[in-house]
N, C-alpha and C positions, 0 to 999 in steps of 0.2 A: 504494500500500500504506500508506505512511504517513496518508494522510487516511482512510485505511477505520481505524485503529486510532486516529486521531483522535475521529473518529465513534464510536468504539468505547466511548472513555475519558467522552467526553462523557454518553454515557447510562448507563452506570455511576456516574459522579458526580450524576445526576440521581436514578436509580433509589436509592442510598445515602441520599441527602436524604429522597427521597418516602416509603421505608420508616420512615426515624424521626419521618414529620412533622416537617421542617423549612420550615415556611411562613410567609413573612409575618414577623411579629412574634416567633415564636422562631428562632434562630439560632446557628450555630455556625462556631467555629472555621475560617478559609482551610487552614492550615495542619493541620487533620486530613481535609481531602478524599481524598488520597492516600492515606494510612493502610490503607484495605481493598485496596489496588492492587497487584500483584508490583512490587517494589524496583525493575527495573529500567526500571519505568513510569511510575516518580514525576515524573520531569521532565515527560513528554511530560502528566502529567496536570493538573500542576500548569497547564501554559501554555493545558491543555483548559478547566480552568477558568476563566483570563482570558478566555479566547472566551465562555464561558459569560454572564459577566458582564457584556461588551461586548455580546452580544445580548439582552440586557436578560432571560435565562431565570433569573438569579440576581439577586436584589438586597445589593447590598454593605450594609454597616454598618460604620463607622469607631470603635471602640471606645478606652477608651484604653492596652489592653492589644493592642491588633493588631486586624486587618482579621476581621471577620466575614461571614459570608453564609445567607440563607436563597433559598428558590423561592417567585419568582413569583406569587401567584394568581391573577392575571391572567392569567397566561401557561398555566395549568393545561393546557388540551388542547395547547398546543403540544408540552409538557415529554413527557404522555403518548405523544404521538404519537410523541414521538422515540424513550421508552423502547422501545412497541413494536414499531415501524419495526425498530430495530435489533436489539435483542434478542430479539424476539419475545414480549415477556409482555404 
């Protein structure tokens, strides 16, 4: 169960990105990934995110205001694939 809501958080933080156009070269905020999430999802999404990053679907940005991130576009069909895999769109 827990890895299904893992899975879950993951392509919502994706899905979130790819609606505002965050690719490549523009970039937002680590810490407003969660934000659109229920409170008591924050944790589990925030570490969703680490994974994210670890599989190379987000690329980090070290700013010197705090850790940034945007998607891939390299990784484009992957990202897709997951959103609709799991969510269905």
């Amino acid at each position: 169960m827990k890895q299904d809501i893992a899975l879950v958080l993951k392509a919502q933080i994706l899905k979130k990105l790819r609606r505002r156009a965050i690719w490549g070269g523009c970039h937002t905020a680590f810490d407003e990934l969660p934000k659109s999430l229920p409170k008591h999802f924050r944790g589990q999404a925030r570490k969703a995110a680490e994974e994210l990053i670890s599989e190379g679907l987000l690329m980090p940005k070290q700013t010197s205001y705090g850790l940034h991130v945007s998607l891939n576009p390299q990784r484009k069909a992957d990202i897709d694939k997951i959103i609709s895999d799991v969510l269905g769109e």
